[in-house]
ZABANU-660566 format. One record per residue (C-alpha): residue number from 1; x, y, z. Coordinates in nm, 4 decimals, always signed. Layout:
BEGIN
[pagu NUM,[X,Y,Z]] ...
***
This chain:
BEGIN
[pagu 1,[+0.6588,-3.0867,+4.0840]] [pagu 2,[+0.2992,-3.1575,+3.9335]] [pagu 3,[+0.3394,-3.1776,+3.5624]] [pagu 4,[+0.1037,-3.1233,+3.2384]] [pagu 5,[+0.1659,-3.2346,+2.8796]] [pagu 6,[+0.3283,-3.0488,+2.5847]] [pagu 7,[+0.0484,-3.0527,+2.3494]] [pagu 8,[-0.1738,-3.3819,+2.3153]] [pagu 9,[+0.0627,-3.5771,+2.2791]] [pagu 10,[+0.3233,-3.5167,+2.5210]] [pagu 11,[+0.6154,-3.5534,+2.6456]] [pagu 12,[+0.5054,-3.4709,+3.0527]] [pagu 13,[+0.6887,-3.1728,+3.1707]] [pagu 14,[+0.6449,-2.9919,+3.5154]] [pagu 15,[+0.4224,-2.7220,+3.4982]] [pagu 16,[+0.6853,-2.4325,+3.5528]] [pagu 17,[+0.9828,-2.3910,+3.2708]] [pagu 18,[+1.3031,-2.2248,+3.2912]] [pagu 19,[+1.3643,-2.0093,+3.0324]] [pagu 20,[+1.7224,-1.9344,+2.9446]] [pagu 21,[+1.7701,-1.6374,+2.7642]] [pagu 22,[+1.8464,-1.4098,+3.0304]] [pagu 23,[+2.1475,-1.6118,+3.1248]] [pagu 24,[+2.3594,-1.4613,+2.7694]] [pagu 25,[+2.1622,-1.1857,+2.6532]] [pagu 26,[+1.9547,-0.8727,+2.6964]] [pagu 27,[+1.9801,-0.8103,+3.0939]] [pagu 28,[+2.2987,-0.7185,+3.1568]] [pagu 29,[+2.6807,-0.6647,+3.0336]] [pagu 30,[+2.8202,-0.9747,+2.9433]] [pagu 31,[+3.1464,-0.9090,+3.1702]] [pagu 32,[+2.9353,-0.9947,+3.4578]] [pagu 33,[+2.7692,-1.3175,+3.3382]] [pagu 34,[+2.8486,-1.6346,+3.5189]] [pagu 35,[+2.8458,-1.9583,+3.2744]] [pagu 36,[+2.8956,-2.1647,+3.5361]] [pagu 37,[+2.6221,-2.0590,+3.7922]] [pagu 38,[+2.4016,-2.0438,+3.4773]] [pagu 39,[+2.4792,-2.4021,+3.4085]] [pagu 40,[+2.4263,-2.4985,+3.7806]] [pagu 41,[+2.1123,-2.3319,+3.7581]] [pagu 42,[+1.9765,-2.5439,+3.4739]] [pagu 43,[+2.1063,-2.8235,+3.6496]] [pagu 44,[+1.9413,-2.7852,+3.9908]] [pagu 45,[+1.6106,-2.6828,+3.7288]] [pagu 46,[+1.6045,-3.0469,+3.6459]] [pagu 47,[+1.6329,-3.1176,+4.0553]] [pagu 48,[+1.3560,-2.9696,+4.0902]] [pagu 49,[+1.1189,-3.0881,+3.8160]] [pagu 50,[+1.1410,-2.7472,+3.6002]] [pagu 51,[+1.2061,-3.0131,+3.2949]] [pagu 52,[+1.1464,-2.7663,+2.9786]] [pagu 53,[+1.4381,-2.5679,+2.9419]] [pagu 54,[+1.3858,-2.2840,+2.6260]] [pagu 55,[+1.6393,-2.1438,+2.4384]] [pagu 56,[+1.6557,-1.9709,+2.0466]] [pagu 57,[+1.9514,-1.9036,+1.8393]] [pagu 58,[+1.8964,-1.5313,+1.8437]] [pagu 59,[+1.9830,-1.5422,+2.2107]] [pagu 60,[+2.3572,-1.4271,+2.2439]] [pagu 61,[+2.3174,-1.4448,+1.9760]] [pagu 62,[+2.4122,-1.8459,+1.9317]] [pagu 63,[+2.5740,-1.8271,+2.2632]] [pagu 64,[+2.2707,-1.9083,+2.4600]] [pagu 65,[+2.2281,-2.2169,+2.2839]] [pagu 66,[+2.5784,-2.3472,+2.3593]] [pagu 67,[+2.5624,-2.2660,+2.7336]] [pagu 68,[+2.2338,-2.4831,+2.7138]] [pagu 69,[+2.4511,-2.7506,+2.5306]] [pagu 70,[+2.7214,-2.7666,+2.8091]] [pagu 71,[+2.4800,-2.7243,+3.1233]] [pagu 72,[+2.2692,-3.0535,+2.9663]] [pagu 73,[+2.5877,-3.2733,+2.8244]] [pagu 74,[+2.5670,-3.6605,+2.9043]] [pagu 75,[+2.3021,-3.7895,+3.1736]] [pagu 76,[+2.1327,-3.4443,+3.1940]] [pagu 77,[+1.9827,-3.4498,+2.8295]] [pagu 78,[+1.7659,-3.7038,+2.9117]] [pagu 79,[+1.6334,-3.5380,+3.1676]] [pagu 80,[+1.5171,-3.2474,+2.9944]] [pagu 81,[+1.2875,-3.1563,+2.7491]] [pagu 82,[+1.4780,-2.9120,+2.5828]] [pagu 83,[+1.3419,-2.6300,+2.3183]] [pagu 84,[+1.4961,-2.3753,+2.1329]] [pagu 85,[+1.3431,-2.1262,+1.8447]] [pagu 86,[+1.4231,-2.0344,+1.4672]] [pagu 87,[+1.2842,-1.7323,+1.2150]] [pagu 88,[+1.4507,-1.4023,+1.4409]] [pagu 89,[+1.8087,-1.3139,+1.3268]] [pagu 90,[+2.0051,-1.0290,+1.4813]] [pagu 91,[+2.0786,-0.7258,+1.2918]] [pagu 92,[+2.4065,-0.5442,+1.2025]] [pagu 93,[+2.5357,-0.3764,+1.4763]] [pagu 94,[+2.3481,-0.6114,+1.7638]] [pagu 95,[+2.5023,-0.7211,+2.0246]] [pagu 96,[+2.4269,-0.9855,+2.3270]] [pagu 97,[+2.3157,-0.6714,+2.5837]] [pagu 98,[+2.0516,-0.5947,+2.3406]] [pagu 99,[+2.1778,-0.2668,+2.2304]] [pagu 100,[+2.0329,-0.2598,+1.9535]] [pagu 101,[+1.7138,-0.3723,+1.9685]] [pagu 102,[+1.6087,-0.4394,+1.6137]] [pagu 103,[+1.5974,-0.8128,+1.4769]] [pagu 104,[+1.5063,-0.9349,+1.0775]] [pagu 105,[+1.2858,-1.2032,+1.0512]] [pagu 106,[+1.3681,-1.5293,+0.8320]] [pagu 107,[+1.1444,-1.7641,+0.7493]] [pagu 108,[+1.2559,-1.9572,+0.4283]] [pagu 109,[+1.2425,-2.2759,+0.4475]] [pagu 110,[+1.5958,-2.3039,+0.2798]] [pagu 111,[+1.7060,-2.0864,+0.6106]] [pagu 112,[+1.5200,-2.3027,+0.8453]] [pagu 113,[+1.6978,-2.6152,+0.6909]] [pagu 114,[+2.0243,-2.5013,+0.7593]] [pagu 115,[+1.9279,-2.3090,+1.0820]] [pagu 116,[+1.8014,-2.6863,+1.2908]] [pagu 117,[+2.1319,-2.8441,+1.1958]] [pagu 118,[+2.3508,-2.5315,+1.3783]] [pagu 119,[+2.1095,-2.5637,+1.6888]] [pagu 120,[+2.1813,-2.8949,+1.7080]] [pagu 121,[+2.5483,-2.8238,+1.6971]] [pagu 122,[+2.5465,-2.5710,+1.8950]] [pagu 123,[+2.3022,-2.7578,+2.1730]] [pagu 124,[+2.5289,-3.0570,+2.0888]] [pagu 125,[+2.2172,-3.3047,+2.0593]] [pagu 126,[+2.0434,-3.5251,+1.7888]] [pagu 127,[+1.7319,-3.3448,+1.8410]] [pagu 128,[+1.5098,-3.1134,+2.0150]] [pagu 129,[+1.2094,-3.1875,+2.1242]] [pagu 130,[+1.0526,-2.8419,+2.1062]] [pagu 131,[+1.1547,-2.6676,+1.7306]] [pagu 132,[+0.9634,-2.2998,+1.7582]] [pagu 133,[+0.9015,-2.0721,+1.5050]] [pagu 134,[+1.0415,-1.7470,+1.6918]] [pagu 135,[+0.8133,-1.4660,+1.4856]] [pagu 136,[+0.6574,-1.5466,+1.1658]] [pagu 137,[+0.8105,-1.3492,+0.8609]] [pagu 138,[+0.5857,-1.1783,+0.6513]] [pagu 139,[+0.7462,-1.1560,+0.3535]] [pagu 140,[+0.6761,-1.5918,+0.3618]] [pagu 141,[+0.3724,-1.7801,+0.3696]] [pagu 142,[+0.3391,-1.9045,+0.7101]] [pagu 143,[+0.2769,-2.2754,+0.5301]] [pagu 144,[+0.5965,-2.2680,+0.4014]] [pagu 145,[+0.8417,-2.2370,+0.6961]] [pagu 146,[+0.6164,-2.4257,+0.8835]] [pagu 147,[+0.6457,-2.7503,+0.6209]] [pagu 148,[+1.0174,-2.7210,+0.6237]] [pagu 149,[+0.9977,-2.7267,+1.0625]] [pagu 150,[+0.7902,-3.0322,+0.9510]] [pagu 151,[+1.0513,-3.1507,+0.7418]] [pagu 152,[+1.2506,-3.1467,+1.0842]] [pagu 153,[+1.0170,-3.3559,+1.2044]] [pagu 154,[+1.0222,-3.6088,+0.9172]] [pagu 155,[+1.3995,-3.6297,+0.9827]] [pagu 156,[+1.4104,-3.6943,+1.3769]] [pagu 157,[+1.5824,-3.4154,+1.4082]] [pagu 158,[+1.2955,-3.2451,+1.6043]] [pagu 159,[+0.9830,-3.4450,+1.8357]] [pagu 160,[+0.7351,-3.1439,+1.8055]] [pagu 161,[+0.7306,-2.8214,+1.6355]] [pagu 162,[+0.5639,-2.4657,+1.7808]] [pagu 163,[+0.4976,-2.1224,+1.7295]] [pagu 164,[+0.5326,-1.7887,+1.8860]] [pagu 165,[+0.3577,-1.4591,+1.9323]] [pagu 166,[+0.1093,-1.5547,+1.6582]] [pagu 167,[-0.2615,-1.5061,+1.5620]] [pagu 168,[-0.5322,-1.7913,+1.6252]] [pagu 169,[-0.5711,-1.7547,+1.2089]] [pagu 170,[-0.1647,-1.8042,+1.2152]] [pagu 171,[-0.1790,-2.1187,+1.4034]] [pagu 172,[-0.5009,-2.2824,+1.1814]] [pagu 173,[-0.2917,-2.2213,+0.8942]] [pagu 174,[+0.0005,-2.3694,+1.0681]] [pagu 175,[-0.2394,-2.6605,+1.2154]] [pagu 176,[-0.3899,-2.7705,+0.8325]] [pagu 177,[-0.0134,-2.8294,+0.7896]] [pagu 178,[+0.1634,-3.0447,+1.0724]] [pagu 179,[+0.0313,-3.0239,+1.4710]] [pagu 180,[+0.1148,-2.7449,+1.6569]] [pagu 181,[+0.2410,-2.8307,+1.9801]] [pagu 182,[+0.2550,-2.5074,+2.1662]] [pagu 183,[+0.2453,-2.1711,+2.1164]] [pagu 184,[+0.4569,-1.9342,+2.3182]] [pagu 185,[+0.3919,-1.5796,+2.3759]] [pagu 186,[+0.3920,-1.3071,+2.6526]] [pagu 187,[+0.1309,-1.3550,+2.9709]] [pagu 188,[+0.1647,-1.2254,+3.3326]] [pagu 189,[-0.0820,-0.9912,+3.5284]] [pagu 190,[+0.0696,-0.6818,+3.3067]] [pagu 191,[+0.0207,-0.8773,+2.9945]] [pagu 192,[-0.3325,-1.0497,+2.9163]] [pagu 193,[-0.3667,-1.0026,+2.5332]] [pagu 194,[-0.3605,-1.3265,+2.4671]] [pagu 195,[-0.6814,-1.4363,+2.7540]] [pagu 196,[-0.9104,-1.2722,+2.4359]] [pagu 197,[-0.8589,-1.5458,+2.1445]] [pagu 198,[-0.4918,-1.7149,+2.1250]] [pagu 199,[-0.5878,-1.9275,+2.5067]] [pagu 200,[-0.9008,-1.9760,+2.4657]] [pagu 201,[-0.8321,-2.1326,+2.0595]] [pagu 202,[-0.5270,-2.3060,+2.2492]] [pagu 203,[-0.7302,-2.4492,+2.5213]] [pagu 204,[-0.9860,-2.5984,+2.2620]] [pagu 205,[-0.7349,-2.7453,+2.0715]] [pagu 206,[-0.4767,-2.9260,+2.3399]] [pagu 207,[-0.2358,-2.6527,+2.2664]] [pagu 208,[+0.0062,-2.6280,+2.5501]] [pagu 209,[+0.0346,-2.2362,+2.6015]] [pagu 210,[+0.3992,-2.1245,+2.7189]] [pagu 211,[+0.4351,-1.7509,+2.8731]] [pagu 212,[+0.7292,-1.6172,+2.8308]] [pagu 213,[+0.8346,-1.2853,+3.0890]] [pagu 214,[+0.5467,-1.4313,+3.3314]] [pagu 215,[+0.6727,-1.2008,+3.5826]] [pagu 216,[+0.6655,-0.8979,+3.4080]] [pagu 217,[+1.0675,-0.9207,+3.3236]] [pagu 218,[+1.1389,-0.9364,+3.7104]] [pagu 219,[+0.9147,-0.6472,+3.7838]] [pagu 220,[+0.5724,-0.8093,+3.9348]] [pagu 221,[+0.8756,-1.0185,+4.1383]] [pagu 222,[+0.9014,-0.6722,+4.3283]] [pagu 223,[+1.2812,-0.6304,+4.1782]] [pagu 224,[+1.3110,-0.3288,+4.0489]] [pagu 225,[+1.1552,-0.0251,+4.1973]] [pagu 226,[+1.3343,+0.2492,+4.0050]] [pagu 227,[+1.4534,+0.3130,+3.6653]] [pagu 228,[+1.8270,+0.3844,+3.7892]] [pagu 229,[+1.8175,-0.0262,+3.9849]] [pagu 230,[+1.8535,-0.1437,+3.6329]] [pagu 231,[+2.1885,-0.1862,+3.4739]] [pagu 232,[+2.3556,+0.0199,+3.2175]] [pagu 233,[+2.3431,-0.2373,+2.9338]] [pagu 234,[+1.9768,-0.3938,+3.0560]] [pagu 235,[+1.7015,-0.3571,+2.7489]] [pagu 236,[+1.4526,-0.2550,+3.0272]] [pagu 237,[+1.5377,+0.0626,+2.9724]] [pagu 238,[+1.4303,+0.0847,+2.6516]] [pagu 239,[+1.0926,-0.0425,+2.7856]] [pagu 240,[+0.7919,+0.1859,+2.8077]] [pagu 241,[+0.6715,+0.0422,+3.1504]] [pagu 242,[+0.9943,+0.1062,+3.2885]] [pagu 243,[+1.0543,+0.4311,+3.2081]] [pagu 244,[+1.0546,+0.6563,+3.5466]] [pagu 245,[+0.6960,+0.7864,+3.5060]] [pagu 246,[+0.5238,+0.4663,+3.4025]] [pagu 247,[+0.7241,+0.2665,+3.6790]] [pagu 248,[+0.6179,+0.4563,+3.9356]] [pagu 249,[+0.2865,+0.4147,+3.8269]] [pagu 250,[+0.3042,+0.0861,+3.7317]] [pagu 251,[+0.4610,+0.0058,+4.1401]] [pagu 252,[+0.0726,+0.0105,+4.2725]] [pagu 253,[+0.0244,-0.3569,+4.0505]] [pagu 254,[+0.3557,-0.4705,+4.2354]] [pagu 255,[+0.1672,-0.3376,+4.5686]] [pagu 256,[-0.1281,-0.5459,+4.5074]] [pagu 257,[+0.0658,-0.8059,+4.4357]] [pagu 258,[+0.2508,-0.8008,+4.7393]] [pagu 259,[-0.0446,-0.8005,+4.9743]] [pagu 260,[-0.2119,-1.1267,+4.8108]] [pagu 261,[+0.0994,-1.2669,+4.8833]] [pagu 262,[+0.1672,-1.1885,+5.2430]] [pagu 263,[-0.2341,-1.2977,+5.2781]] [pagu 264,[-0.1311,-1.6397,+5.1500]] [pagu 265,[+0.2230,-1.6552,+5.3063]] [pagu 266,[+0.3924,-1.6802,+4.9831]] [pagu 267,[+0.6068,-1.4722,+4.7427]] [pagu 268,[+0.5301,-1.2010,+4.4822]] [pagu 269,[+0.6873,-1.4085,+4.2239]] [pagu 270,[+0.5105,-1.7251,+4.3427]] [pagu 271,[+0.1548,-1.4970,+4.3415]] [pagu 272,[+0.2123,-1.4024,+3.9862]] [pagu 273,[+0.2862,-1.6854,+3.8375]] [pagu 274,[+0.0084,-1.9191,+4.0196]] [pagu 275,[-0.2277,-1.6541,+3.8304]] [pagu 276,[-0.0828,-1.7307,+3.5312]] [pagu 277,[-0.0784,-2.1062,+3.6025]] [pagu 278,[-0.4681,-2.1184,+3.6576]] [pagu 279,[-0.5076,-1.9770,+3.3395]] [pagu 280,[-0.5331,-2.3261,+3.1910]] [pagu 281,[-0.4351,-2.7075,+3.2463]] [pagu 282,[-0.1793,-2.6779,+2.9685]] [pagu 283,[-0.0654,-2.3212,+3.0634]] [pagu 284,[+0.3602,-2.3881,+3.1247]] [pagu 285,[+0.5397,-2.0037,+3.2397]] [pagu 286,[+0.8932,-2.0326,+3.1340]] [pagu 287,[+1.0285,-1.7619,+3.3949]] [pagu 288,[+1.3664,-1.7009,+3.3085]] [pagu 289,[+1.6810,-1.6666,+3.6117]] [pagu 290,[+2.0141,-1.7233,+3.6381]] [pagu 291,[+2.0103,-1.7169,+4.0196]] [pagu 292,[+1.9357,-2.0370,+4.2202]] [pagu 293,[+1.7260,-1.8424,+4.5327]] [pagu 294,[+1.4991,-1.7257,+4.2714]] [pagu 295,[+1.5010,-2.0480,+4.0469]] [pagu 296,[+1.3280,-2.2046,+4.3399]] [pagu 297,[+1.1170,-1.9511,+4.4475]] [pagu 298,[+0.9845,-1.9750,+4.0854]] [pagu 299,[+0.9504,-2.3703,+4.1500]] [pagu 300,[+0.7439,-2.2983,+4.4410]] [pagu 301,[+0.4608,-2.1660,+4.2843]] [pagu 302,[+0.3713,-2.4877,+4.1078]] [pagu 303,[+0.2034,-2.5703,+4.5004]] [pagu 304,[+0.0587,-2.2689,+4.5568]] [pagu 305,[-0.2991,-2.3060,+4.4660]] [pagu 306,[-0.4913,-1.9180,+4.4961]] [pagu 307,[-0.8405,-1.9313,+4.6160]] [pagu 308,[-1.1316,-1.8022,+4.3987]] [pagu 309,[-1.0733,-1.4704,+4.5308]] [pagu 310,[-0.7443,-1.4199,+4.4903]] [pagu 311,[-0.7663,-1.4603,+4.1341]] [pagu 312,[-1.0634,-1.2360,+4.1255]] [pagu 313,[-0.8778,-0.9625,+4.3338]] [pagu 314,[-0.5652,-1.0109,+4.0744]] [pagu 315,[-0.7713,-0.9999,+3.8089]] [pagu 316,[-0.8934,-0.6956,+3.8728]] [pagu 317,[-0.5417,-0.5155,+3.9162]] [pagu 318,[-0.5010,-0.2092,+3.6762]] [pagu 319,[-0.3625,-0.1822,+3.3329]] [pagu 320,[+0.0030,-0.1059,+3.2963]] [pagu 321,[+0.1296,+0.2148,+3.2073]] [pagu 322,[+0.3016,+0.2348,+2.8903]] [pagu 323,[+0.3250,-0.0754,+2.6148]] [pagu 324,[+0.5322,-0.3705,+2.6177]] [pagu 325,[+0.7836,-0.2464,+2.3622]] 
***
């Protein structure tokens, strides 16, 4: 796989990420999750050159981080760049389907301390090499958890620190304390908020940009089609664009979609997230699976190189129905 760098300063990573929450958390009930194919999925990610494998302790929660742990024990660490995410902390009452969908944020840096030492228990490393701040909390100066992720830094117990879902104000604040290596936040063809400022400021700056759902949670993939294909437990539901009336609405982008990639002989998944790949030379989608057809299918876009028009005829698809939450 071609590969970009994490920031200025590296490390290289291949230009596609896996991202792992999905395996433990949100999509599905956890009586039919599948450790093991979730580990050989992350495995066969490093195969393939998907090197940047993203966790966050709120995943599970903490469980996500431990099936990372396992899936990249001995030889396989080294082959990864591995990041995980601090500052969102599940509520009473949540659970690992997502049923309840409300998180606190944390952001003291006396909870961020003690929060990089259980990751790296839990991921059962000496470090990470991507430490991100998950959502910033507002009842704490942004300055402050960010010096004690620095502090992280300091200590070897993290190679780079970055945000998530933040302002471009956020991130100069963040910047006039330690580098910011990346900041990670929503982007597919449903989801251009941040093309206006947060890009464009990363761009300038060597920021590597990391979108998370880059497929539109599996729905620009052409994988769900109704409102009753999703499971019980799945936190879709909850989801304005996939409630009945805004899905069926929203099934003309998928369309579209479709017929730029039966033009170009490739998938809808591959389609989507080449237009979110030539968004930038540091732009790195972390789609998340837990299946190995669609882990490679996901690979396969980092060769699939759209022509002017394509982009232009994708860029020109029609806003979503509903919001994002």
């Amino acid at each position: 796989m071609r590969t970009t760098t994490l920031g200025t300063e590296g490390p290289e990573v291949g230009v596609v990420g896996l991202g792992c929450m999905g395996m433990s958390h949100a999509y599905d009930d956890p009586a039919n999750r599948d450790d093991e194919t979730s580990i050989g999925v992350i495995r066969q990610a490093l195969d393939l050159g998907v090197t940047l494998i993203d966790t966050a302790d709120v995943y599970g929660p903490y469980t996500n981080e431990e099936l990372v742990g396992r899936a990249l024990a001995g030889a396989y660490r080294g082959r990864a760049v591995l990041a995980t995410k601090v500052g969102l902390v599940p509520s009473d009452g949540s659970s690992s389907t997502g049923t309840s969908p409300n998180y606190g944020r944390n952001g003291r840096p006396e909870y961020v301390r003690q929060a990089v030492d259980a990751s790296l228990r839990r991921l059962g490393t000496d470090h990470v090499d991507l430490y991100q701040l998950h959502r910033v909390d507002p009842d704490v100066p942004i300055e402050e958890t960010w010096g004690a992720m620095a502090e992280a830094v300091a200590a070897g117990k993290v190679r780079q620190i970055g945000l998530s879902e933040v302002t471009v104000d956020e991130i100069r604040r963040a910047q006039a304390v330690h580098p910011v290596a990346s900041v990670q936040s929503e982007l597919s063809l449903w989801t251009r908020d941040p093309l206006a400022e947060v890009l464009p400021h990363c761009e300038r700056e060597g920021i590597a940009f990391l979108p998370f759902s880059p497929l539109g949670r599996g729905f620009l993939a052409g994988r769900v089609s109704s409102f009753d294909d999703l499971p019980a437990d799945d936190f879709r539901r909850r989801l304005p664009r996939f409630q009945q009336d805004a899905l069926r609405a929203n099934l003309t982008i998928v369309g579209r979609v479709q017929a730029v990639a039966d033009r170009v002989g490739a998938s809808p998944a591959q389609v989507a997230l080449a237009w979110v790949l030539a968004q930038g030379d540091r732009v790195i989608p972390i789609p998340g699976t837990k299946t190995p057809k669609y882990l490679a299918d996901n690979a396969g876009a980092a060769d699939l190189r759209l022509t002017a028009e394509d982009l232009a005829e994708l860029d020109a698809l029609p806003t979503p129905e509903g919001g994002r939450y």
